[in-house]
Every structure is written in C-alpha cells, then in structure tokens.
C-alpha positions as CSV (number, residue, x, y, z in Angstrom):
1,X,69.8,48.9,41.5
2,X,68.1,45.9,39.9
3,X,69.2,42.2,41.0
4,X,69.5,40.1,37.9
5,X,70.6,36.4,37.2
6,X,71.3,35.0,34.3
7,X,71.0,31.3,33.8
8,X,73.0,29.3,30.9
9,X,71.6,25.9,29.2
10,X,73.6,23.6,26.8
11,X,72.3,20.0,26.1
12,X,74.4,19.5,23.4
13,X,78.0,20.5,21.5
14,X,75.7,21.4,18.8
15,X,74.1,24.4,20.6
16,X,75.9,27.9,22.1
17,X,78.6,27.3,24.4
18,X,77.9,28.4,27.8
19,X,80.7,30.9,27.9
20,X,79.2,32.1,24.2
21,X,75.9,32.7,26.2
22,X,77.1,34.1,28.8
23,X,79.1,37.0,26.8
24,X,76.2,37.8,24.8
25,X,73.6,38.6,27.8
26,X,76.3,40.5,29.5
27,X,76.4,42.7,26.1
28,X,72.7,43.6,26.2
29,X,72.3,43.9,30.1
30,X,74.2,46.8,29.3
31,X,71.7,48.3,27.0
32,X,69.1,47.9,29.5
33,X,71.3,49.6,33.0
34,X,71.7,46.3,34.1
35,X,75.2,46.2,35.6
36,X,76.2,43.4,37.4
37,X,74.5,39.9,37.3
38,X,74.8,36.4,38.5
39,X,75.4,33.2,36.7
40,X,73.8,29.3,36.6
41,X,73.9,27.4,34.5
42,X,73.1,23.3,33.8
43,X,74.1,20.9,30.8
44,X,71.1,19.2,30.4
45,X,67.5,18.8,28.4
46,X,65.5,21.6,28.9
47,X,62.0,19.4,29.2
48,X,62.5,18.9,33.4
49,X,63.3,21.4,35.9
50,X,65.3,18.9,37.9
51,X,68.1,20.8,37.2
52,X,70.4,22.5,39.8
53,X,71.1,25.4,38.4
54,X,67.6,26.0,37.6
55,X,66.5,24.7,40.9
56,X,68.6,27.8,42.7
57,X,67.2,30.1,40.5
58,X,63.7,29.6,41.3
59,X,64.9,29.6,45.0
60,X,65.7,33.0,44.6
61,X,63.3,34.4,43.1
62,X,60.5,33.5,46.2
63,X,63.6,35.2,48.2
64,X,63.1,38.0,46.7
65,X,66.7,38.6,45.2
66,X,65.5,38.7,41.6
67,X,64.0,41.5,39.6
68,X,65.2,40.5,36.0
69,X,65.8,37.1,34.9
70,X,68.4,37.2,31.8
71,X,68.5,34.0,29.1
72,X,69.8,33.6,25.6
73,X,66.9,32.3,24.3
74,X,63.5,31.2,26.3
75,X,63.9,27.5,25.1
76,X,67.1,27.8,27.2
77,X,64.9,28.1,30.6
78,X,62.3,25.7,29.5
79,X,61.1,23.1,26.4
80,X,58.2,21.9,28.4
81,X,55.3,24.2,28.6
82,X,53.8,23.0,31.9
83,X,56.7,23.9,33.8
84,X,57.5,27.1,31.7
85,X,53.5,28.3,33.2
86,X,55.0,27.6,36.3
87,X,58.2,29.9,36.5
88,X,55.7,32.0,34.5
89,X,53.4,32.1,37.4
90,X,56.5,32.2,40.0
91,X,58.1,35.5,37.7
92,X,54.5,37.3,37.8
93,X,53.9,36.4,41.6
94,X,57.0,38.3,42.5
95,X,57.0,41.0,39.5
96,X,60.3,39.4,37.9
97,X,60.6,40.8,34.2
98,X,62.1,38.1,31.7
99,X,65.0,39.6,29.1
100,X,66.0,37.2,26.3
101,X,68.8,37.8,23.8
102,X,66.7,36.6,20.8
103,X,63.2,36.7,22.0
104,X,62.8,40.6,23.8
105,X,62.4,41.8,27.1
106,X,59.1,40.9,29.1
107,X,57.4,43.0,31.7
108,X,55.3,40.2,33.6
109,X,53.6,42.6,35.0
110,X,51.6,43.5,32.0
111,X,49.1,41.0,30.4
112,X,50.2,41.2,26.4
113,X,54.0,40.5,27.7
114,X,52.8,37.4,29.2
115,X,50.7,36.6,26.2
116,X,53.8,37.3,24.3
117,X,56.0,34.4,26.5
118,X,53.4,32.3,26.1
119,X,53.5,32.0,22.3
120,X,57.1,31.8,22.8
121,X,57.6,29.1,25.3
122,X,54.6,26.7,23.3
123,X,56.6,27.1,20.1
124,X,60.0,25.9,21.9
125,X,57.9,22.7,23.2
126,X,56.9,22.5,19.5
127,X,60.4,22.3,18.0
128,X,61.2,20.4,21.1
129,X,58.7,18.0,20.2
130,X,60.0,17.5,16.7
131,X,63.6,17.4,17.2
132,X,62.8,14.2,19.5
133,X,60.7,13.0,16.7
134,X,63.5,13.2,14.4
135,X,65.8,11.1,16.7
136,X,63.3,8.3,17.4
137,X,63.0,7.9,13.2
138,X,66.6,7.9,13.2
139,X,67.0,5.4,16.0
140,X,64.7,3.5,14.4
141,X,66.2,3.5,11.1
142,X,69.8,2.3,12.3
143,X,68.3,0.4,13.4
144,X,66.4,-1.6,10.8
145,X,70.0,-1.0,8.7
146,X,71.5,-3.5,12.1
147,X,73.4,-0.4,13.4
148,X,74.0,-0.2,17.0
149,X,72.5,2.6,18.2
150,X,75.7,3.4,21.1
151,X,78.7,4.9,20.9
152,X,79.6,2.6,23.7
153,X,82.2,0.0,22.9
154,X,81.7,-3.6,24.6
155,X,84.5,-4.9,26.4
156,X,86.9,-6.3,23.8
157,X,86.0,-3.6,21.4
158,X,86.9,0.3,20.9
159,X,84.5,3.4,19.5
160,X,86.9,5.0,16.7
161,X,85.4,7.8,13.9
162,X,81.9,6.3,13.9
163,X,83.5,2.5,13.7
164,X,84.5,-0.2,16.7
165,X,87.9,-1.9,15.9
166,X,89.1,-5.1,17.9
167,X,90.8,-4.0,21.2
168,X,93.5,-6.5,21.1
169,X,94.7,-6.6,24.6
170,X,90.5,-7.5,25.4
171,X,90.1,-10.0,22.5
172,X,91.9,-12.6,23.4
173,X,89.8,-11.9,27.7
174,X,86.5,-12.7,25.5
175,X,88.2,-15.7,23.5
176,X,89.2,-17.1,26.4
177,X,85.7,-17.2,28.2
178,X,84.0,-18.5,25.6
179,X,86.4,-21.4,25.1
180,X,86.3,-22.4,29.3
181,X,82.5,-22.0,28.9
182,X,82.6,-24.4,26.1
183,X,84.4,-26.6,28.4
184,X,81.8,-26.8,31.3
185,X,83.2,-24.2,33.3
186,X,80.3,-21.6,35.3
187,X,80.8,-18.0,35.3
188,X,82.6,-17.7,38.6
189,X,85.4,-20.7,37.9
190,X,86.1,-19.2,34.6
191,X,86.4,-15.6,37.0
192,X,89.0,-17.9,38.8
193,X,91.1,-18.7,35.8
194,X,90.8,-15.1,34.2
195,X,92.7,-13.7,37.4
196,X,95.1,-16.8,37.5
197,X,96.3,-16.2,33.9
198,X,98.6,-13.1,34.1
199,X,98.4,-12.6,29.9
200,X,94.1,-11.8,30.8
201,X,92.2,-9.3,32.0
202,X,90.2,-10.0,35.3
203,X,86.1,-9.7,35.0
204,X,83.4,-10.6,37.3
205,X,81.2,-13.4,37.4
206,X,78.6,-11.5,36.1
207,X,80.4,-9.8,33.4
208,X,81.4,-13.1,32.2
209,X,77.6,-13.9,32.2
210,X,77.4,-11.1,29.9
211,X,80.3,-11.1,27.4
212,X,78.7,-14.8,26.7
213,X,75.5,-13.7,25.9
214,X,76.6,-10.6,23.4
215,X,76.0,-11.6,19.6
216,X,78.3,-8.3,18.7
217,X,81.7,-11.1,19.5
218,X,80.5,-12.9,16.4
219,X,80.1,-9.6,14.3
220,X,75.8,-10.1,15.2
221,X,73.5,-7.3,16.0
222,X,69.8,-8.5,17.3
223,X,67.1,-6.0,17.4
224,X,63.2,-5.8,17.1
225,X,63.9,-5.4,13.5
226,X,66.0,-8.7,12.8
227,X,69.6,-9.9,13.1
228,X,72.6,-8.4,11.1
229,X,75.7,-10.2,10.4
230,X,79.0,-9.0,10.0
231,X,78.5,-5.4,11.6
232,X,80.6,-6.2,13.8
233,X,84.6,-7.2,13.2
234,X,83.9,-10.8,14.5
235,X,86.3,-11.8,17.6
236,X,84.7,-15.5,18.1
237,X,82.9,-17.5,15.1
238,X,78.8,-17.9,14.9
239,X,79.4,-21.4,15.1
240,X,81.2,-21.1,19.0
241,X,78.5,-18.0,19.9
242,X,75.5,-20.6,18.9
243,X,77.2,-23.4,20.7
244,X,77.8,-21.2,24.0
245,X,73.8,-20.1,23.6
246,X,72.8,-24.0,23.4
247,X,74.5,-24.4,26.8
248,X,73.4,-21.9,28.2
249,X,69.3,-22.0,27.5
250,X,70.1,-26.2,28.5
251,X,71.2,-25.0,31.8
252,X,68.2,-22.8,32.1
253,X,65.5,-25.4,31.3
254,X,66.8,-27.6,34.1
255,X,67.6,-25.2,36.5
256,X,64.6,-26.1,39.1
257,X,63.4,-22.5,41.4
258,X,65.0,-22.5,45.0
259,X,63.3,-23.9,47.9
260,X,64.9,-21.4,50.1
261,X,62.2,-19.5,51.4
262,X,64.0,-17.4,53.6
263,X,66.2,-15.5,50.6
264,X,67.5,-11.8,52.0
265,X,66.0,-12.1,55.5
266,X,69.1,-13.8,57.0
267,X,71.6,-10.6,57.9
268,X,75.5,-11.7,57.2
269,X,76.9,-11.9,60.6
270,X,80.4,-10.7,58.7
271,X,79.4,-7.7,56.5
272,X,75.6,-7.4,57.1
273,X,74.3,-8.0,54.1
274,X,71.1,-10.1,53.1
275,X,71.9,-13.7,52.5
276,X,71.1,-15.1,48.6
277,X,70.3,-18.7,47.3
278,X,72.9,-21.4,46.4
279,X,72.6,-24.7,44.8
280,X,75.2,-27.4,44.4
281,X,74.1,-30.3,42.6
282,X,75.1,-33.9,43.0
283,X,74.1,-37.0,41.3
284,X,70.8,-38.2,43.2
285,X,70.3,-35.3,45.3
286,X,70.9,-31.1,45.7
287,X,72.5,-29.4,49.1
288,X,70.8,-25.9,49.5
289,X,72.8,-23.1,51.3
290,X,72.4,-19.7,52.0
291,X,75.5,-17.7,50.9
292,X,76.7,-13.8,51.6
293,X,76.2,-12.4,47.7
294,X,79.4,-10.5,48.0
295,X,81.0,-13.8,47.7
296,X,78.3,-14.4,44.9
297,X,79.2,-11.6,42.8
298,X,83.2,-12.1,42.8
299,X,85.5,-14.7,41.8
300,X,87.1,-15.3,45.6
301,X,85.9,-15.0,49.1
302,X,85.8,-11.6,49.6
303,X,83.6,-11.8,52.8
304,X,84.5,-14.3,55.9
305,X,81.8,-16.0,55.8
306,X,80.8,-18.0,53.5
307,X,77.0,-19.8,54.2
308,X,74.8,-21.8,56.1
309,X,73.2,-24.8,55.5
310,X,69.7,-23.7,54.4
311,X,67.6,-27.1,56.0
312,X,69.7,-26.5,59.4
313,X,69.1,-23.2,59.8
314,X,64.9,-23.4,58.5
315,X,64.8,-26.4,61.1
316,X,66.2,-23.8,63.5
317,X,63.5,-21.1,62.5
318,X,60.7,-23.1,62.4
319,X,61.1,-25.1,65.8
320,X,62.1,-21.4,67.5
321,X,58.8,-20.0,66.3
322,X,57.0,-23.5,67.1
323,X,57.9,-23.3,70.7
324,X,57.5,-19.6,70.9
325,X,54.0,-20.0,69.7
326,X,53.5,-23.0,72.5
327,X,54.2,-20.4,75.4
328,X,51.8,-21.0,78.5
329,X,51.2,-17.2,77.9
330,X,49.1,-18.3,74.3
331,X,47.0,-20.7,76.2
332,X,45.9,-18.4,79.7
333,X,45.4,-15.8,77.0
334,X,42.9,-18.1,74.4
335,X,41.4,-18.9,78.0
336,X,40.7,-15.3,79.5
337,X,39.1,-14.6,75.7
338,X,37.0,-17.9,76.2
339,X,35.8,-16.7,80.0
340,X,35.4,-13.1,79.1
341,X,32.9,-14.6,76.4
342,X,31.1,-16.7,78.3
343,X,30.6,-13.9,80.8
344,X,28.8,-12.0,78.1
345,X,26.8,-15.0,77.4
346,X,26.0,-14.9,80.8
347,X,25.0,-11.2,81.0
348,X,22.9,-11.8,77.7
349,X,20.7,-15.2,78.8
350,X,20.0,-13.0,82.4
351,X,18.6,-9.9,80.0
352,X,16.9,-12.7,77.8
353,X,15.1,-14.0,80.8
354,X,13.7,-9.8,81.3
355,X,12.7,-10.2,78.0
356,X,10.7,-13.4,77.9
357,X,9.3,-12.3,81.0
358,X,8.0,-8.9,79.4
359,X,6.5,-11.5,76.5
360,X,4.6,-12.8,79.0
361,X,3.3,-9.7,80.4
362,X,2.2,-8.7,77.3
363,X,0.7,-11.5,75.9
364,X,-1.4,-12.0,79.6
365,X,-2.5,-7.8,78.9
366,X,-3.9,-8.5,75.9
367,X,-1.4,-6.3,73.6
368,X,0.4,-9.1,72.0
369,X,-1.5,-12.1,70.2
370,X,-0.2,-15.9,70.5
371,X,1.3,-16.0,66.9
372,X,3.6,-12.6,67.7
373,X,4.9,-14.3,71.2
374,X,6.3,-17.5,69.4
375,X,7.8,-15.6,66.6
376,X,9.6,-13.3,69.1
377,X,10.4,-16.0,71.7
378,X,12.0,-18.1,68.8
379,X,13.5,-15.3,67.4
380,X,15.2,-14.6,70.7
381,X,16.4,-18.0,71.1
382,X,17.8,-18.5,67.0
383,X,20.1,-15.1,67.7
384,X,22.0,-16.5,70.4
385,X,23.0,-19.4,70.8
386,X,25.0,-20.3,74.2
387,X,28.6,-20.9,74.6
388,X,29.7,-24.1,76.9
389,X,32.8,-24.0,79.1
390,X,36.3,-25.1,77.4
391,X,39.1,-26.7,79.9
392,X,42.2,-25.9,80.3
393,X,43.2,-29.4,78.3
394,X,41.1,-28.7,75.6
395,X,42.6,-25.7,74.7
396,X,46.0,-26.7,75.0
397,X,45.1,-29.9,72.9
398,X,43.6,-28.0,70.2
399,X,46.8,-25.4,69.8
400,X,49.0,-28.5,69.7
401,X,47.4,-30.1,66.9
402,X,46.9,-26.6,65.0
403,X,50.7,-25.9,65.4
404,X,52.0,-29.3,64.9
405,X,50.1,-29.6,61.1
406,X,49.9,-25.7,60.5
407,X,52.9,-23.8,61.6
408,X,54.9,-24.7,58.8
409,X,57.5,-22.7,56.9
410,X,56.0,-22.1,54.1
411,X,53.2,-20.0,56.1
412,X,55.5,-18.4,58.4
413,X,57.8,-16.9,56.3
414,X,56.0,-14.1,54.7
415,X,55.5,-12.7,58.1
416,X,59.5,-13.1,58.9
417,X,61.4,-9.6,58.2
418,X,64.7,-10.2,59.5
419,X,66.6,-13.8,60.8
420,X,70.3,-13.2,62.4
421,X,73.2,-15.7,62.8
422,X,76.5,-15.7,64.5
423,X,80.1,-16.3,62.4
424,X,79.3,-19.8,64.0
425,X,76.3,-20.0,62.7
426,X,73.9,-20.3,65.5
427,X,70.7,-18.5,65.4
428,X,70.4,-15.6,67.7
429,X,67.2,-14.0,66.3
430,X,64.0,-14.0,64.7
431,X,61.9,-10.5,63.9
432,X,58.3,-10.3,62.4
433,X,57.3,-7.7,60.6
434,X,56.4,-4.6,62.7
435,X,57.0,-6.5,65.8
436,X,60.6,-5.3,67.7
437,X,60.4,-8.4,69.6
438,X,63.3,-11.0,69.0
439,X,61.6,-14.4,69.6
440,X,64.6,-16.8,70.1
441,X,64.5,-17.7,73.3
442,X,61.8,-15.5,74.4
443,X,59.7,-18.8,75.4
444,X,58.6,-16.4,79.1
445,X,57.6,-13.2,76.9
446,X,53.7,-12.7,76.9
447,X,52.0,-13.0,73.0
448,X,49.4,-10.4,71.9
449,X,46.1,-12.3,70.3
C-alpha cells in the first residue's frame, strides 16, 4: 500500500481553509487507491521552507515513508522556485510522485512530469512576485495619503472597523506623562508617580520614553512622505507634543557620552546581569556609577543591588592589573628572553669567526679578489649587529616606567571580558579575554610573554 502525506498551507483568511483543503485531497486520493494519509500543515508564506510542517515532511521523505506527496495546489508547498528545485530534487532522489488538486498528478520519475512542475512552480513565484508588488504600492500609497499602515493600536488608543477611537481608561495614562514631562520629571520618576496614582495605569520607563515621542497623541502621522494632521483623534494638543519634543532634543544635545569604560563587563553580584552606565548631575561636577539595568528598566528596585561607584571600582581594576603586571615572574621572564638572545648572538659571532676565517683562506688561494673579501666581510658585519648584556635593574626600571605612563584604562579595557564584585562591592575578579585566569590577587602566578 502506498504511504502518502498530505501537507496544508494557509497564509491568509483570504485563501482555503485548512480543513477545506484537507477535505478536498482526501476526495481525490480516493480516485487514485490512495487510502489513508497523513496530515501537516503550517500557517505561513510559502516563499521559506522554515516551516515546521514542511520541515517534517521533507524529513520523511529521506526516511523513506513517502511515496505520494498530496497538496491543494503546488503554490501551497512552495512560492519560491529555489527551494521548490530542491523538494523537486529530494521527491525524484527517492521516486516520490506529486498529486495536486488543481494542478494533476506528477510521476517524478519521468522527465516531461518534471518539466510539467517546473512550469508550475515558476508561475506560483510569478504571481507570488506580483501579489507582493501589489502590497508594497499599496503600503506606499497609505502611506503618501498619512495612513498608518498597522492595525496595531498605540497604548491609549483602540483598532475598531478600520478606525482607532480614544481608549478612555489609557487617555488620561498618556495625558498624564506628558504633563509630568513638561514639568521636568525623567522617564523613570514619572514611572514612580504612574504606579502611585491608583486612577493610572502603570508603564515602564521606557514606554514612557515612547508614548512621549509618538506624534499619533496629537492626531500626527510622520512618514518618508510628510506629516499628516488630524488622522488621528488627538489625545494631547500639537502645541504640548512640540513642547515635550523641544525638551527632549535639549536634553540630548547636552547629554555628554559616558566615561565608563567598563559598561557590561561588571557581572551583578545579585542577579548576574551586566552592569550599565549612570549619570547623576550636579551643579559643577557629575558622579558616574555603574548600575544593575534591571533596576534601569523599572520604576523601583527590583534587584538588591543597586551600583557601584564607577571611579572606585576603575581605580580598583587598574591598580589590580598594575601590580599583576609588576609580578617578579614578568621580569625573570623579559630576562631568560634577553639571555636566551644573547646566547644566539653568541653562537652566531663563533660561526662568524669560521666564516671570516674561510675569507681569508680564499682570498690567500687566489679564488677570491680583494674587492669581493671587503664586500663580504662588511656584509657580514652590517647583518648582525651584537646584543650587550641588560641587568637585572635595568629591566625592572624600564617595566616600571612603561607601566606607570602606559597601563592605563583606557588601553586595558578592550582586553577585559569579565570584572566581578561582591553585594559589598569589593572586587573579587578580573578575566581577559581567552585567558581563565582570575588576576586579583594572583600577584605569585607566572605571566606568559
């Protein structure tokens, strides 16, 4: 008995329900002995075959539990012609014939069939092709007309037979935020007051941030195409939207980039994640800290800890991997390098000797002339040049001064992958990148140069 699947497609309402599919390939299955067959199916474009359904089928087949795969129509297994060449290929590789409702029955087996499914299968990319054209011009047209091109009502707003009517237990949420942002108030204080006041609804910081800078409030669509007024019912005049916008692009032009230079390499010693920036700003100076982003991203502490002073804790850092780079180990190591060098030098001035010598021999036989033994003699002296004896003081004198001006944060921290603290903020470890070695503390561990 043949093993048949049948596999279902619907991207939209628009097309053949799945259960109308499925009834219909049952019906001629039956005209063609084929009894009993299995089902999959996906709700989804047709132009990847990421697709579960779709995925299992294919599965199958190079199983080997699939002689005839059933569809309602071949766009429904594919609207992309590269992949349809594939399960084309797949279908022929393990002699799977191909029976669609509106398109025929192919024997892949034989060369016109697959002809045949080829014609087919380009024309669905074809009509693919154009009904995707049609939707970009109509996009585009909605949006030159100022439409929003969404079903998706903003908070304060609901999606009703095409239109978006005032939500008015949201409205007076969005009212509200403009009219503390007015006042001065950032987006996590005006948070604060949002879940203080029992008459509003609670939003993030961040979705503050965003209800402020949505034009729809004040009836405003902006696109590539221009601004449009009043297709939106208004919750909040132009005159308080411009005002909030003025604000906020004054705060950005003197909002001056963080110095903290070790942003999400410091693990939270409370919920693990990476430590963010944070700012505060007083009259003749700033205090940088850096600050779990859980407690960023919501209106309270939600994590117990709350930061670290970022100067401290880069003070910390920087003198840890100072005095790790110090370590007697760096010096005896610069110094076996130095010896082993000389040694060569030595090795290489004995074998220059040989070779002068041989100059000699050559020019005193006759097979050399005077000219050719000074060019080779000099030549031997200009490619080598030797290497004189370094103390122990010397070296360490050098490293001091080349870590005392050069080790400096602002080099170091590229190389940093991971800084850990304790809930009392005292720092327990440092990590380079692709090095396991934790060098706080680690002043007696040797240093590979």
């Amino acid at each position: 008995m043949k093993q048949a699947m049948g596999y279902l497609r619907q991207s939209t309402t628009k097309q053949q329900s799945l259960a109308a599919q499925k009834q219909t390939i049952k019906a001629l299955a039956e005209k063609h002995n084929i009894q009993h067959i299995t089902f999959y199916s996906d709700k989804q474009s047709g132009r990847t075959d990421k697709r579960n359904g779709y995925q299992q089928i294919t599965e199958l087949i190079q199983q080997g539990q699939c002689d005839v795969l059933c569809c309602y129509r071949l766009n429904r297994l594919h609207r992309n012609l590269k992949n349809a060449l594939k399960l084309m290929k797949l279908c022929q590789k393990y002699h799977v014939h191909i029976l669609s409702v509106h398109d025929g029955y192919f024997d892949m087996d034989k060369a016109f069939d697959r002809l045949k499914l080829n014609i087919f299968i380009s024309l669905a990319e074809l009509e693919s092709d154009n009904i995707g054209e049609q939707v970009k011009n109509g996009i585009k047209e909605k949006a030159k007309q100022g439409k929003l091109i969404t079903t998706h009502a903003p908070f304060g707003y609901t999606y009703r037979n095409g239109t978006f009517t005032i939500n008015q237990d949201e409205a007076p949420t969005v009212k509200a935020i403009f009219h503390y942002y007015l006042q001065g108030y950032g987006y996590k204080k005006i948070a604060q007051y949002l879940e203080e006041d029992t008459k509003l609804i609670n939003r993030k910081p961040y979705q503050v941030r965003n209800i402020i800078m949505n034009p729809n409030y004040c009836g405003r669509v902006n696109n590539k195409y221009g601004t449009f007024d009043n297709m939106f019912p208004s919750i909040i005049s132009k005159a308080m939207y411009k005002n909030a916008q003025a604000i906020r692009i004054k705060k950005q032009l003197h909002c001056i980039p963080s110095e903290n230079q070790l942003k999400q390499k410091i693990k939270c010693p409370c919920c693990g994640s990476n430590l963010t920036n944070m700012t505060i700003k007083k009259t003749n100076h700033s205090l940088r800290y850096y600050v779990c982003p859980k407690n960023m991203n919501a209106s309270r502490f939600i994590c117990d800890f709350k930061g670290i002073n970022a100067e401290n804790l880069e003070k910390q850092v920087l003198e840890s991997c100072q005095k790790f780079f110090r370590d007697q180990q760096l010096y005896s190591k610069i110094k076996h390098a130095i010896e082993k060098q000389l040694k060569k030098q030595k090795m290489h001035n004995t074998n220059n000797t040989l070779t002068h010598e041989k100059l000699i021999e050559k020019l005193a036989q006759g097979t050399i002339d005077v000219e050719t033994f000074r060019e080779q003699s000099q030549s031997i002296n200009l490619q080598h040049k030797p290497i004189q004896a370094i103390s122990d003081i010397r070296i360490k004198a050098s490293l001091q001064k080349v870590i005392q001006k050069n080790f400096t944060l602002n080099m170091l921290h590229p190389y940093i992958d991971e800084i850990r603290i304790t809930k009392n903020k005292t720092l327990v470890g440092i990590y380079f990148k692709n090095e396991p070695l934790n060098i706080v503390n680690q002043t007696s561990q040797s240093l590979n140069v």
